[in-house]
ChimeraX commands (.cxc) that place a marker at each C-alpha (Angstrom):
marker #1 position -10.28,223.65,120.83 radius 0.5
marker #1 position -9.95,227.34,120.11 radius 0.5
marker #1 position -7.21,228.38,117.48 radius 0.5
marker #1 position -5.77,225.02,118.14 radius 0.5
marker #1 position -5.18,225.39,121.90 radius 0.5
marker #1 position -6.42,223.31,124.48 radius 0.5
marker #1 position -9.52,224.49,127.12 radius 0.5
marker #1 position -8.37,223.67,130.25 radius 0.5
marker #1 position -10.76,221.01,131.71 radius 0.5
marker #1 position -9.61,220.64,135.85 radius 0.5
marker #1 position -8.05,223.51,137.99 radius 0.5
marker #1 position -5.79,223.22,140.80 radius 0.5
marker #1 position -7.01,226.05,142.95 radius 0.5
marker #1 position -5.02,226.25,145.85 radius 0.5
marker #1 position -4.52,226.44,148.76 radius 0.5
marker #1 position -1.33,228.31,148.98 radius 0.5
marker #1 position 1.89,226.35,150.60 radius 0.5
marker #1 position -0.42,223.40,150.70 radius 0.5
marker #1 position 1.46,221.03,148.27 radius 0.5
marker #1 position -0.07,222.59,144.96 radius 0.5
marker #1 position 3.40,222.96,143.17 radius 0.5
marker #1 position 4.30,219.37,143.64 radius 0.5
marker #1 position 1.06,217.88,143.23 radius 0.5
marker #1 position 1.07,219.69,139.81 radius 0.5
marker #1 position 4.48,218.43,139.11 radius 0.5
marker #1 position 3.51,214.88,139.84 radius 0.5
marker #1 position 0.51,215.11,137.47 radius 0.5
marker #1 position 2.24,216.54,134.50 radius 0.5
marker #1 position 4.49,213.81,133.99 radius 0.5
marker #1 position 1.59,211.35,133.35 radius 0.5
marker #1 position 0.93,210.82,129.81 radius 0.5
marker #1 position -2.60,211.45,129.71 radius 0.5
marker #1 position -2.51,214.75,131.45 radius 0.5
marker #1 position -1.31,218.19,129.87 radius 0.5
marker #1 position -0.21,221.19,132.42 radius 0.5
marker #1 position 1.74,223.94,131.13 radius 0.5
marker #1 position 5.00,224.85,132.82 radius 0.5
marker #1 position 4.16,227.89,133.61 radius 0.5
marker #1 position 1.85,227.96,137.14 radius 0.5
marker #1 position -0.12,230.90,138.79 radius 0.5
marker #1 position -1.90,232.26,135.59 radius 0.5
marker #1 position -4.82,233.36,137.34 radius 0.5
marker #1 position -6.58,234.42,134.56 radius 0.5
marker #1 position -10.10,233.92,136.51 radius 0.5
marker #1 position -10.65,235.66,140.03 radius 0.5
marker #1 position -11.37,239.03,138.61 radius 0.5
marker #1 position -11.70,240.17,141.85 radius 0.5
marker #1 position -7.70,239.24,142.96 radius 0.5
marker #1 position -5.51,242.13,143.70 radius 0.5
marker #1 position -2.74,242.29,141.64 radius 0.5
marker #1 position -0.17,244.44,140.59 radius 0.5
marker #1 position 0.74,244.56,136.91 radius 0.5
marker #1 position -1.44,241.65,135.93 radius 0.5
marker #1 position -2.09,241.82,131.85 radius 0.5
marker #1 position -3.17,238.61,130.56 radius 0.5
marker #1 position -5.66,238.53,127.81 radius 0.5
marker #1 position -8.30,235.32,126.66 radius 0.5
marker #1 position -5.71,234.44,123.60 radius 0.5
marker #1 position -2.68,234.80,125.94 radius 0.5
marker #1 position -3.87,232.50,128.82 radius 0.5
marker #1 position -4.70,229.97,126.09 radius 0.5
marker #1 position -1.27,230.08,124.20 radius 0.5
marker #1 position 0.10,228.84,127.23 radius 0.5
marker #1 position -1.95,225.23,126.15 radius 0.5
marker #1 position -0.28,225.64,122.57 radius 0.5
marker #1 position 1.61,222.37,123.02 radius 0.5
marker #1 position -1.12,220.03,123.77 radius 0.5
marker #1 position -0.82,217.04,122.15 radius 0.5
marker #1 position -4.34,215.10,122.49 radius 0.5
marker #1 position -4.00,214.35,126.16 radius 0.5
marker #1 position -7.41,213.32,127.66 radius 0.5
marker #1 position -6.98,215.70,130.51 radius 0.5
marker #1 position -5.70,219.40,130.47 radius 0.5
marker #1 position -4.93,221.38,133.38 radius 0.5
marker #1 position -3.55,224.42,135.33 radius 0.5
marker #1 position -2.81,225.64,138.76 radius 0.5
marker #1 position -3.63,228.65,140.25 radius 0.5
marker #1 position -3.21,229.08,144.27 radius 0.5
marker #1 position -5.43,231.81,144.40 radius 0.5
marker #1 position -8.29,230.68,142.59 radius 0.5
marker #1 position -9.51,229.57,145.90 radius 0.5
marker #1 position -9.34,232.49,147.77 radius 0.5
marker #1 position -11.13,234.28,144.98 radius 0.5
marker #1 position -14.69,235.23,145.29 radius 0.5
marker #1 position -15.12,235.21,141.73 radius 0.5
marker #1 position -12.87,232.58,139.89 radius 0.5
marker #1 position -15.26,229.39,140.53 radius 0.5
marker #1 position -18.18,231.13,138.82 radius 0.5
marker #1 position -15.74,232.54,136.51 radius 0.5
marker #1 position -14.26,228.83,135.51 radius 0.5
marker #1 position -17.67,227.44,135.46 radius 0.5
marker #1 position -18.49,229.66,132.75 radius 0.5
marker #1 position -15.40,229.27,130.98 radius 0.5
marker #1 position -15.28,225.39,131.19 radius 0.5
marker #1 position -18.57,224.17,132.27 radius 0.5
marker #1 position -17.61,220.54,132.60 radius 0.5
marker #1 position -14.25,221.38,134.52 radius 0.5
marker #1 position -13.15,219.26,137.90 radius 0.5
marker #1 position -11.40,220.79,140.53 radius 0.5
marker #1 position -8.87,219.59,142.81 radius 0.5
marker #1 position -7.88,221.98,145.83 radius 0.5
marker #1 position -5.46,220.78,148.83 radius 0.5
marker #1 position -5.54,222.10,152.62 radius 0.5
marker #1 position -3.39,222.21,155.36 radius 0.5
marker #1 position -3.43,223.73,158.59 radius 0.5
marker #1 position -4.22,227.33,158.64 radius 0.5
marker #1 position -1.57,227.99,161.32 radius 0.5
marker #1 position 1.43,225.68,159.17 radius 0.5
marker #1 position 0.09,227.15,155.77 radius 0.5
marker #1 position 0.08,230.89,157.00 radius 0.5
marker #1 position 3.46,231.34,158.62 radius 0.5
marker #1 position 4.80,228.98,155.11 radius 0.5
marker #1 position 3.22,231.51,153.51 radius 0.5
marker #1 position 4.91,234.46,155.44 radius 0.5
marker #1 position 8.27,232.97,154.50 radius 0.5
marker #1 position 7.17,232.37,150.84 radius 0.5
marker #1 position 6.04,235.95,150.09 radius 0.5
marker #1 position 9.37,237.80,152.35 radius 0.5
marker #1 position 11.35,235.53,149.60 radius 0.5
marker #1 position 9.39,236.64,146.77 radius 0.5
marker #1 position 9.50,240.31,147.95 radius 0.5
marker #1 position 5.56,240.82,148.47 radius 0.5
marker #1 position 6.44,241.43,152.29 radius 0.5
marker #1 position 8.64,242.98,153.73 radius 0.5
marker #1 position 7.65,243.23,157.58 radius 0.5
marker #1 position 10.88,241.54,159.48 radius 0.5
marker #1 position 8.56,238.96,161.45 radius 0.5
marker #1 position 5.46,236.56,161.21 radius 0.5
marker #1 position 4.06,238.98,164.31 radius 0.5
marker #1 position 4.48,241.92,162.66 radius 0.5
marker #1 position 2.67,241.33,159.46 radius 0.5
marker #1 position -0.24,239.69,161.56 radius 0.5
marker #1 position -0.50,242.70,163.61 radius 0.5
marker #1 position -0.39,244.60,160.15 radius 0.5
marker #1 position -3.20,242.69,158.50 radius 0.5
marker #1 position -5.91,245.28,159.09 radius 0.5
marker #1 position -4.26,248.29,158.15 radius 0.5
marker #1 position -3.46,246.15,154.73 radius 0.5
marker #1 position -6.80,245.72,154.19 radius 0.5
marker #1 position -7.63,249.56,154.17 radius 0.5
marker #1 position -4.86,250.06,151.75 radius 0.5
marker #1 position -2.11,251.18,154.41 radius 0.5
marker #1 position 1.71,249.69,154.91 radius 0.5
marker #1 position 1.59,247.72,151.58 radius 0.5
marker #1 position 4.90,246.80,150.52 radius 0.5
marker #1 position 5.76,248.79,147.60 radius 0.5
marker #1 position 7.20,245.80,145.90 radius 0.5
marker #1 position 4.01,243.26,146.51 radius 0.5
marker #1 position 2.48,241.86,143.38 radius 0.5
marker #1 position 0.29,240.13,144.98 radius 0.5
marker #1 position -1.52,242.43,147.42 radius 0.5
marker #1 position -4.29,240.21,148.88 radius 0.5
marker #1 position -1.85,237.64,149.54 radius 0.5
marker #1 position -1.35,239.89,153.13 radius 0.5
marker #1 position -4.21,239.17,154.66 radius 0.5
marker #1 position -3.28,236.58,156.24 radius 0.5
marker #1 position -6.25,235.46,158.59 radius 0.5
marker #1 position -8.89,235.70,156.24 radius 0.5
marker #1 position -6.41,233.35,153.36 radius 0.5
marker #1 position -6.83,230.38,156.06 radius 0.5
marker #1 position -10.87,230.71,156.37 radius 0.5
marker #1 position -11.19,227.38,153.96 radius 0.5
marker #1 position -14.79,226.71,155.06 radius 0.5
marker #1 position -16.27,229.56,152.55 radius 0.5
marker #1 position -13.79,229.33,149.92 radius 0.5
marker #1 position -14.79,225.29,149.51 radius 0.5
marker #1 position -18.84,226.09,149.79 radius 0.5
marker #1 position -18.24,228.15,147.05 radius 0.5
marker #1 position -16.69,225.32,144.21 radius 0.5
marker #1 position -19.16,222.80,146.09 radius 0.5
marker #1 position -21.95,225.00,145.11 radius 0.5
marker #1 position -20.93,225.92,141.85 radius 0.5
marker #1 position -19.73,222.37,140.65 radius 0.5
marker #1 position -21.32,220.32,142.92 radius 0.5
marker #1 position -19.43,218.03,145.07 radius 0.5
marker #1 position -18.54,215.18,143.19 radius 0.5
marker #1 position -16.63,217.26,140.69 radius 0.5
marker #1 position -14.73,218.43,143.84 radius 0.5
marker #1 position -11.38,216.68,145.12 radius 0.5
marker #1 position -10.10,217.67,148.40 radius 0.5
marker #1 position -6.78,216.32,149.61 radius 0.5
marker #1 position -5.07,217.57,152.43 radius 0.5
marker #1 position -1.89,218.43,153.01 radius 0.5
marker #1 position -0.93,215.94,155.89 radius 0.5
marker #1 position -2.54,213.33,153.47 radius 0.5
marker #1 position -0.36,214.32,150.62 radius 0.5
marker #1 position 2.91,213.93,152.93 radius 0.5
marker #1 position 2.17,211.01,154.79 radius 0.5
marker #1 position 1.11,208.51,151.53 radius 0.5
marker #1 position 1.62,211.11,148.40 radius 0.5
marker #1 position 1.14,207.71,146.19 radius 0.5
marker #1 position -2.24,206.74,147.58 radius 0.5
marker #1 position -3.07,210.68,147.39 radius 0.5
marker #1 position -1.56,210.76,143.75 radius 0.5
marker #1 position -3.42,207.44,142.69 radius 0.5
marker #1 position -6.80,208.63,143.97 radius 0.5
marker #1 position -6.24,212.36,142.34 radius 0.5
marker #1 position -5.68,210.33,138.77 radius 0.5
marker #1 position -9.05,208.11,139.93 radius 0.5
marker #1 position -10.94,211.42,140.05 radius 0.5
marker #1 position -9.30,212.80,137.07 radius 0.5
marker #1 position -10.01,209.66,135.04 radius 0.5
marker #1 position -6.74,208.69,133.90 radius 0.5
marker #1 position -4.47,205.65,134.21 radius 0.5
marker #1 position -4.47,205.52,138.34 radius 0.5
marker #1 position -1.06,202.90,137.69 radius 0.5
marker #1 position 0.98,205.39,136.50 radius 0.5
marker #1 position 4.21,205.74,138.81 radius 0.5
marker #1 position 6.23,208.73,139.31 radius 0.5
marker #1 position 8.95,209.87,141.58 radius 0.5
marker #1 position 7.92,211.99,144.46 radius 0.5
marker #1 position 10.56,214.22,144.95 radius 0.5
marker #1 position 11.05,217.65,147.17 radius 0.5
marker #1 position 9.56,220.27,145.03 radius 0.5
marker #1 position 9.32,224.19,146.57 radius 0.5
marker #1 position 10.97,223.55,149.36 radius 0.5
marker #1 position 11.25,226.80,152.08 radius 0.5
marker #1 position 14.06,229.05,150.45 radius 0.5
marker #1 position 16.19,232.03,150.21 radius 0.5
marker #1 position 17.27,234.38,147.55 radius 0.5
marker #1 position 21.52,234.31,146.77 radius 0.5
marker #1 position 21.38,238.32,145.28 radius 0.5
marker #1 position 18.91,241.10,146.54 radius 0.5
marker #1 position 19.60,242.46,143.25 radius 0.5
marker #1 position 19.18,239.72,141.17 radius 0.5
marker #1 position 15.23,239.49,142.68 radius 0.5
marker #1 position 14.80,243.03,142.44 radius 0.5
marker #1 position 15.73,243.15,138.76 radius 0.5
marker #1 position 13.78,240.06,138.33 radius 0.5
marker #1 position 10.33,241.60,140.20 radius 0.5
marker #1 position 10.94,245.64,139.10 radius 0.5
marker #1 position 11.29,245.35,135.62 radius 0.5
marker #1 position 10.01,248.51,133.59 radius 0.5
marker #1 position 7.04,248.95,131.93 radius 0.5
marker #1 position 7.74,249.42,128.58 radius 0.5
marker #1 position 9.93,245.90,128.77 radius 0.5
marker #1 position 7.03,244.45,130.49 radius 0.5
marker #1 position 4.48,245.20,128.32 radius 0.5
marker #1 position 7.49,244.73,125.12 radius 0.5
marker #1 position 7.85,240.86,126.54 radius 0.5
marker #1 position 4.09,240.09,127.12 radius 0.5
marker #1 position 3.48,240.80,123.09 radius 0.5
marker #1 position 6.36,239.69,121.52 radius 0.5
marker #1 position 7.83,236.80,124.01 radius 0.5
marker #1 position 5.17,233.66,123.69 radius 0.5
marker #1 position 4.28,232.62,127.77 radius 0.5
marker #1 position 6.08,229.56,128.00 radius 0.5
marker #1 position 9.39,231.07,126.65 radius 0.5
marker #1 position 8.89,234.03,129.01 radius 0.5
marker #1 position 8.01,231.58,132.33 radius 0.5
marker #1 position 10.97,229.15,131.11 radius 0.5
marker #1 position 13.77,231.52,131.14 radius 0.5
marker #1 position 11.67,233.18,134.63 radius 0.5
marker #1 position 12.02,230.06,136.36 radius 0.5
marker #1 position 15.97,229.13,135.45 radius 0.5
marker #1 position 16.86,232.91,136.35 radius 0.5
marker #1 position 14.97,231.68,139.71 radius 0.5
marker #1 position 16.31,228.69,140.65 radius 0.5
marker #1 position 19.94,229.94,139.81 radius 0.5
marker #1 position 19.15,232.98,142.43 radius 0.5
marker #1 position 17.69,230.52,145.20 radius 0.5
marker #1 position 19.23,228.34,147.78 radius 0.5
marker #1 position 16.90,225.79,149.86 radius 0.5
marker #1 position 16.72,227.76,153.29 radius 0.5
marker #1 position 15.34,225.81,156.79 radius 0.5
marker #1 position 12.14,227.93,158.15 radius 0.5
marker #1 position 12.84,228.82,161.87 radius 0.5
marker #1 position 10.14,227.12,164.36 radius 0.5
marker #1 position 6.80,229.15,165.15 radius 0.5
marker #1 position 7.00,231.06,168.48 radius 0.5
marker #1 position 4.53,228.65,170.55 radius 0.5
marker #1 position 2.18,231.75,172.25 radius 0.5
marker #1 position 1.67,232.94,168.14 radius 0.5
marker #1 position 1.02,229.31,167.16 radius 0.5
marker #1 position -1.44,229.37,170.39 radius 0.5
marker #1 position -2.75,232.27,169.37 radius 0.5
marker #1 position -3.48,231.43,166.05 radius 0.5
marker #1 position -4.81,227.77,166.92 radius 0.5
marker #1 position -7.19,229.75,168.84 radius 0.5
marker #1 position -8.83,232.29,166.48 radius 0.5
marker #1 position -9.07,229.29,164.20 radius 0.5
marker #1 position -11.14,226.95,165.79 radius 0.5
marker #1 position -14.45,227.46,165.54 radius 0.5
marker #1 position -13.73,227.78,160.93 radius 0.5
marker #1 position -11.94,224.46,161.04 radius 0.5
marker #1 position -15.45,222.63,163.34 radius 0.5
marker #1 position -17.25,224.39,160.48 radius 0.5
marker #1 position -14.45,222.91,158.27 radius 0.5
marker #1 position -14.39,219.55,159.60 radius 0.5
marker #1 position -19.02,219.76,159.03 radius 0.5
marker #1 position -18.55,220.50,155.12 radius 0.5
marker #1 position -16.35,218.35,154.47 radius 0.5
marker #1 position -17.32,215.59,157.01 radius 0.5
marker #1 position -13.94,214.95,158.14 radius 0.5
marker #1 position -12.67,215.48,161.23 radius 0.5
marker #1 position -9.78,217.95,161.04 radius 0.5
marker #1 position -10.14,219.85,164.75 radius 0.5
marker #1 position -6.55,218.31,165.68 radius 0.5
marker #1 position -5.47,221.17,163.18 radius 0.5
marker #1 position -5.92,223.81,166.41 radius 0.5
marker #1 position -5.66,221.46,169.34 radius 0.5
marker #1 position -2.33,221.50,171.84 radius 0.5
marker link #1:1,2 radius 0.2
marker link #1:2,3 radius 0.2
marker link #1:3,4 radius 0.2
marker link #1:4,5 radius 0.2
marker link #1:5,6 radius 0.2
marker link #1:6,7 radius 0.2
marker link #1:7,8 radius 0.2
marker link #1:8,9 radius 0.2
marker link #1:9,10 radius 0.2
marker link #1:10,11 radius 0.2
marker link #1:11,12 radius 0.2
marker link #1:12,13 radius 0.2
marker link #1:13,14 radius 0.2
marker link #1:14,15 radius 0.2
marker link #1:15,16 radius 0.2
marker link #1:16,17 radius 0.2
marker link #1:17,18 radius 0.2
marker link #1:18,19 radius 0.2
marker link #1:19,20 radius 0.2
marker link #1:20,21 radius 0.2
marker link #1:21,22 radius 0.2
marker link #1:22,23 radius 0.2
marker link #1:23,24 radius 0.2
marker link #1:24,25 radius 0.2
marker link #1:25,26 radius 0.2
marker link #1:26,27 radius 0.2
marker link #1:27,28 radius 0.2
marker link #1:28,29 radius 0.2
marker link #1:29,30 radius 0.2
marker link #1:30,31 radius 0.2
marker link #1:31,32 radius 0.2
marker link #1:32,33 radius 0.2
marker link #1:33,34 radius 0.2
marker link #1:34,35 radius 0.2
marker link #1:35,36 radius 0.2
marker link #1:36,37 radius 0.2
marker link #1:37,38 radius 0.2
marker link #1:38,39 radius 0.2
marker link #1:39,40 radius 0.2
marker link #1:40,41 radius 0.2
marker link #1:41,42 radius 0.2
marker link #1:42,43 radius 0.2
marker link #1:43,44 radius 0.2
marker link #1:44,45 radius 0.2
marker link #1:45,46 radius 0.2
marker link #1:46,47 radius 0.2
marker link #1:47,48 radius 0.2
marker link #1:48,49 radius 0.2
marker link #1:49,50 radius 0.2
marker link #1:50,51 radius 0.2
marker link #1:51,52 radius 0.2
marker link #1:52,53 radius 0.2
marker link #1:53,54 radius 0.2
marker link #1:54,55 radius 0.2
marker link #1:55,56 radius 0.2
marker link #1:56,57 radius 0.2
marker link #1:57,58 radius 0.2
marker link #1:58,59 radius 0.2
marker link #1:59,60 radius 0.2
marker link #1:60,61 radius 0.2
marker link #1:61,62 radius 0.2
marker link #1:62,63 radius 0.2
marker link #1:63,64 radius 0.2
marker link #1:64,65 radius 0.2
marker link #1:65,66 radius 0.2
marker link #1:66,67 radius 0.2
marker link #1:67,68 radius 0.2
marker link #1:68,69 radius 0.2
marker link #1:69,70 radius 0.2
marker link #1:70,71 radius 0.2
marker link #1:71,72 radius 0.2
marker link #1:72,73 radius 0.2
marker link #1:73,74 radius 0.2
marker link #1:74,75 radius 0.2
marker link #1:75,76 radius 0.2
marker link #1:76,77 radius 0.2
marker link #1:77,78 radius 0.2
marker link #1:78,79 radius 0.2
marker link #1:79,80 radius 0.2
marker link #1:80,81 radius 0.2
marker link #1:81,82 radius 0.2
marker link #1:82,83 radius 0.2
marker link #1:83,84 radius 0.2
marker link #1:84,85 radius 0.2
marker link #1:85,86 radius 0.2
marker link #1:86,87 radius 0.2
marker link #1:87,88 radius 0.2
marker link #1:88,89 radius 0.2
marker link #1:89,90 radius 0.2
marker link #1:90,91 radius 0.2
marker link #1:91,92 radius 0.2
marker link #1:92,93 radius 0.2
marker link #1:93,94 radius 0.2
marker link #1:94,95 radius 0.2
marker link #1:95,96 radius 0.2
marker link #1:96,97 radius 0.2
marker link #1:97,98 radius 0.2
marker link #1:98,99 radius 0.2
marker link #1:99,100 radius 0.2
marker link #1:100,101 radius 0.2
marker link #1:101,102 radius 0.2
marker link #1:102,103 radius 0.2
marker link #1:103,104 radius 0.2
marker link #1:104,105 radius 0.2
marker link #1:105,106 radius 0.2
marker link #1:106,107 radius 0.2
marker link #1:107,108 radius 0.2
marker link #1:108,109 radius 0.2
marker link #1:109,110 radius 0.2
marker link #1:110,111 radius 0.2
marker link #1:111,112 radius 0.2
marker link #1:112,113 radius 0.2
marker link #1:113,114 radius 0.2
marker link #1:114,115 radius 0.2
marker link #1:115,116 radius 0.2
marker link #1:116,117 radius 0.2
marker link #1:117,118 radius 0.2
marker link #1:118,119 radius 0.2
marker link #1:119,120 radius 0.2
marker link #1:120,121 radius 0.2
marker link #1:121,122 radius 0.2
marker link #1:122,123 radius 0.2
marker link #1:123,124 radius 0.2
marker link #1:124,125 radius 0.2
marker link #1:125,126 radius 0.2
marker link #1:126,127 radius 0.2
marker link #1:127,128 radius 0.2
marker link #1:128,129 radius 0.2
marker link #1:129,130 radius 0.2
marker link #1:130,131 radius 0.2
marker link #1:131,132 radius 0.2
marker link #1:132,133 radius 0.2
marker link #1:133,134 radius 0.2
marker link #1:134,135 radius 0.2
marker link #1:135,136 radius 0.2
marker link #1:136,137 radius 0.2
marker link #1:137,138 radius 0.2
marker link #1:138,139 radius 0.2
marker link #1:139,140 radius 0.2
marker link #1:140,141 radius 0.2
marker link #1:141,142 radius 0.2
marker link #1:142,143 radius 0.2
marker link #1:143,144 radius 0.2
marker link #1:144,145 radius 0.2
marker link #1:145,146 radius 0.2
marker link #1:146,147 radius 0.2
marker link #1:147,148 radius 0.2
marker link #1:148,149 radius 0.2
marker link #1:149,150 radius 0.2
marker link #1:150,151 radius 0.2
marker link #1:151,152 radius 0.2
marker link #1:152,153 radius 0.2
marker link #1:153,154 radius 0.2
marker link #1:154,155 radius 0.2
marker link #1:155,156 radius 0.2
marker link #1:156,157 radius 0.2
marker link #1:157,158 radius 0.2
marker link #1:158,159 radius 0.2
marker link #1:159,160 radius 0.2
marker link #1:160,161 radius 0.2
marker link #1:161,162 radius 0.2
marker link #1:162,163 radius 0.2
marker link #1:163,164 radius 0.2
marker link #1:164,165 radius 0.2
marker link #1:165,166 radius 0.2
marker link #1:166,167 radius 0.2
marker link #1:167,168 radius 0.2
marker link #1:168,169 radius 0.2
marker link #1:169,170 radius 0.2
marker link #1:170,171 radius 0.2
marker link #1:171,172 radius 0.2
marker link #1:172,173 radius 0.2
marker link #1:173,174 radius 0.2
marker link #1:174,175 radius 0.2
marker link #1:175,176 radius 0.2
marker link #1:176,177 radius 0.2
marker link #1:177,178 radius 0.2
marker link #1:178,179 radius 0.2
marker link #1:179,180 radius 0.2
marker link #1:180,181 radius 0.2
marker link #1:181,182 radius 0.2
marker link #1:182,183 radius 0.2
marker link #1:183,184 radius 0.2
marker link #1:184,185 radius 0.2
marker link #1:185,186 radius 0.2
marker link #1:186,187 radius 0.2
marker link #1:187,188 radius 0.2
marker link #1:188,189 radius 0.2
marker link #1:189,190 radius 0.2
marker link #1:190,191 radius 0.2
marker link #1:191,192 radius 0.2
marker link #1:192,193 radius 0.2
marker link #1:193,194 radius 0.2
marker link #1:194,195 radius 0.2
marker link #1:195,196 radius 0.2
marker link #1:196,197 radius 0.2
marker link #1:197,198 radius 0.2
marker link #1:198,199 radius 0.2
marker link #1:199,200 radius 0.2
marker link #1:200,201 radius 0.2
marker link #1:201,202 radius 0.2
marker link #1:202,203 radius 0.2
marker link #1:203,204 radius 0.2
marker link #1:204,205 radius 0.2
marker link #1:205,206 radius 0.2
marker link #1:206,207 radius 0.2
marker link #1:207,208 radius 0.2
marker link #1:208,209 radius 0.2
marker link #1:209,210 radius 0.2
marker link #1:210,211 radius 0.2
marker link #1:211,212 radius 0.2
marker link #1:212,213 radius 0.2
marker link #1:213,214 radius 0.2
marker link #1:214,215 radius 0.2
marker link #1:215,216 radius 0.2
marker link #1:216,217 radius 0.2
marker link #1:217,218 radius 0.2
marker link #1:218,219 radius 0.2
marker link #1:219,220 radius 0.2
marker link #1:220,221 radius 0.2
marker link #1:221,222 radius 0.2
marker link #1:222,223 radius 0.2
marker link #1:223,224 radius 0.2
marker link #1:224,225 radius 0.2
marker link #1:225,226 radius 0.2
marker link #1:226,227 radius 0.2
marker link #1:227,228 radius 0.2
marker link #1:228,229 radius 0.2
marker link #1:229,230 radius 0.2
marker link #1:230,231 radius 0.2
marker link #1:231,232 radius 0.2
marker link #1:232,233 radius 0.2
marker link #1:233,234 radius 0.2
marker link #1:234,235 radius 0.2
marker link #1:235,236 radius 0.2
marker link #1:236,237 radius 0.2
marker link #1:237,238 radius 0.2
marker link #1:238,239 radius 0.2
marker link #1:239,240 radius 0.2
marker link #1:240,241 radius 0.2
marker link #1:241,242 radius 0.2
marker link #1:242,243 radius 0.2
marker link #1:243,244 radius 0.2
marker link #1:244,245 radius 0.2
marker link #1:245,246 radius 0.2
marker link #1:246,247 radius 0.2
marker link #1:247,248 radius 0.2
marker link #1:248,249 radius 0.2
marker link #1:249,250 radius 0.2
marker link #1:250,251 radius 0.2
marker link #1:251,252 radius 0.2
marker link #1:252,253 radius 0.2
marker link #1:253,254 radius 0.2
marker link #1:254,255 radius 0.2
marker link #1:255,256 radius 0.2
marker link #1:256,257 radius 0.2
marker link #1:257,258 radius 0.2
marker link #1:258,259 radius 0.2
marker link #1:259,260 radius 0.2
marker link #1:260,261 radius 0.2
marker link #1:261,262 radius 0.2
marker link #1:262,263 radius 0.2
marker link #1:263,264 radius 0.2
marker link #1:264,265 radius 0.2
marker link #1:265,266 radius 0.2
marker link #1:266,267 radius 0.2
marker link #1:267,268 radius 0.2
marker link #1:268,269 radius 0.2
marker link #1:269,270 radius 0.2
marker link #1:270,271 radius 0.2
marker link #1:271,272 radius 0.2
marker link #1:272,273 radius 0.2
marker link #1:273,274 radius 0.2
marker link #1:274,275 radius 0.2
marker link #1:275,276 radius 0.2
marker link #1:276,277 radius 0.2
marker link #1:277,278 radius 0.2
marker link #1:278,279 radius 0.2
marker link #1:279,280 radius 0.2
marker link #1:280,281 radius 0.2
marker link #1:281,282 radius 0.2
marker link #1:282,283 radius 0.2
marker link #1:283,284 radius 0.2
marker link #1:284,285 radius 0.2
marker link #1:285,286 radius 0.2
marker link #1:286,287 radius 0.2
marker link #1:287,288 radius 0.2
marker link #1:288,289 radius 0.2
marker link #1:289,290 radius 0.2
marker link #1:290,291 radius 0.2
marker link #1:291,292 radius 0.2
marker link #1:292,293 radius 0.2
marker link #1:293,294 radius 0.2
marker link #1:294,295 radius 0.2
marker link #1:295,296 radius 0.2
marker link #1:296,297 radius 0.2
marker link #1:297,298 radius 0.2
marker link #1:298,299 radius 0.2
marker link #1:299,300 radius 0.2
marker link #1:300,301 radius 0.2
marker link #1:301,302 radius 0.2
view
C-alpha cells in the first residue's frame, strides 16, 4: 500500500485489437480482482511515443484509490508490450507482478488496428495501403498525423513482430509468471480462456460472467465532437489533470465516447495486401510458434 492505494500486482500488456478490452472487462467483475475503469495508463514504457502524456507516480496510483482488499489488482495497458522498456520498468515497480498478454494474427490485428486509430484520429491516411506504404517515412518523423497521440502506434509492421516483445517479459519474469492467450482462443471458448486466466491469477476459477461484445469495430457520429474531445487546450488539460481525480476524468471521457460512437462493420482486407502481409510475416510467427511452442504458422498460410 502507498498512501492507501493499491500496487498493481498483474498487467495486461497488450497486444493491441487482440481482445485486451474485453478480457479486462471480464476480469473486473470478479470479486477478487480490482481493475480501475480507466484503461491505457501506460505509466511504464518510458520509451512510448506519446503526445501530451503527463502522468506522475501519485497520479497513476490514485487511479487504485478504490480498492477494497481484493487479492488481485490490475491494469491494462496495450502498449506495454510493444515497449522496450515497460517490462523492466514493471519489474522494478512490482517485482512479484504476473502478466497476461493476448495475440492474434499480425495481419487481422494490424488492419483492426488501422480502423481503430482512423476512428480515434491518430491516422488519417484514407486506406490500410497507404499507411503501410507510409510506415517508413513515420519512423523518420515524416507524414505524422498532426492529431496522433499515439505516434508509435504507426508503425505498423514492426507492432505485429510478437516474437521479441514476448522474449522480453519471459526474460524478465520468467515464464511461469507469463500467460499467453490468443486471440482465436479467446473467441472460440472465452470461458475456458477466462477460467484458465483466473487459474493463473489465483482467484476463484468458478466465477461466471457474461461474455458480451465489448469494442466492437466503430465509427464516430460528429467530427467535431472527436475533435473537441482529442484537441483540447493546454491550459484545460493540464487544469483537469490537477484538479479532476483520474477516474472522474476517464468516466465522463468514456460516456462523452460512447454517446459519439456507433458500432461500424470493417470492410474485408484486399486479398493481394492480406498476401502480402502473410508473407513478410512468416518467418516471425515460425520464430513465434519456437518460443512459445505452439504451432501458430496457419496465422500466414492461404
Amino acid at each position: 500500500m502507498v498512501n492507501n492505494w493499491a500496487i498493481p500486482n498483474f498487467f495486461i500488456v497488450g497486444a493491441p485489437k487482440c481482445g485486451t478490452t474485453a478480457l479486462s472487462e471480464y476480469l473486473r467483475r470478479h470479486p477478487e480482482i480490482y481493475i480501475p475503469v480507466a484503461k491505457e495508463l501506460h505509466f511504464f514504457g518510458s520509451d512510448l511515443l506519446f503526445r501530451n502524456k503527463d502522468i506522475t507516480l501519485e497520479r497513476y496510483l490514485s487511479n487504485f484509490s478504490f480498492w477494497n482488499s481484493e487479492k488481485r489488482v490490475g491494469e491494462t495497458s496495450v502498449w506495454y508490450l510493444y515497449s522496450k522498456n515497460a517490462a523492466e520498468e514493471i519489474k522494478q515497480f512490482s517485482p512479484s507482478a504476473n502478466i497476461v498478454m493476448i495475440l492474434r494474427n499480425p495481419v487481422e490485428m494490424l488492419y483492426s488496428l488501422y480502423h481503430q486509430l482512423l476512428y480515434n484520429g491518430d491516422e488519417d491516411l484514407p486506406t490500410f495501403e497507404a499507411a503501410l506504404d507510409a510506415e517508413e517515412d513515420r519512423k523518420n518523423g515524416r507524414r505524422i498525423p498532426t492529431n496522433a497521440h499515439v505516434v508509435h502506434s504507426l508503425f505498423y509492421t514492426d507492432i505485429g513482430k510478437y516474437t521479441n516483445q514476448v522474449r522480453r517479459y519471459f526474460d524478465t519474469f520468467g515464464v511461469d509468471r507469463v500467460h499467453v492467450i490468443t486471440f482465436d482462443d479467446l473467441i472460440k471458448d472465452t470461458s475456458r480462456a477466462y477460467r484458465e486466466t483466473l487459474e493463473f491469477l489465483c482467484v476463484d476459477p468458478n466465477f461466471r460472467t457474461d461474455f458480451n461484445v465489448v469494442n466492437p469495430n466503430k465509427r464516430v457520429r460528429s467530427e467535431f465532437v472527436k475533435r473537441l474531445i482529442r484537441n483540447r487546450p493546454q491550459w484545460l488539460r493540464r487544469a483537469i489533470n490537477k484538479y479532476v481525480p483520474q477516474s472522474v476524468k476517464y468516466g465522463v471521457l468514456y460516456k462523452i465516447i460512447s454517446l459519439n460512437t456507433v458500432s461500424h462493420p470493417r470492410p474485408e482486407m484486399s486479398e493481394d495486401t492480406s498476401r502480402r502481409l502473410r508473407k513478410q510475416f512468416a518467418q516471425e510467427i515460425e520464430q513465434l510458434s519456437s518460443l512459445l511452442g505452439r504451432d501458430l504458422t496457419h496465422w500466414t498460410k492461404e
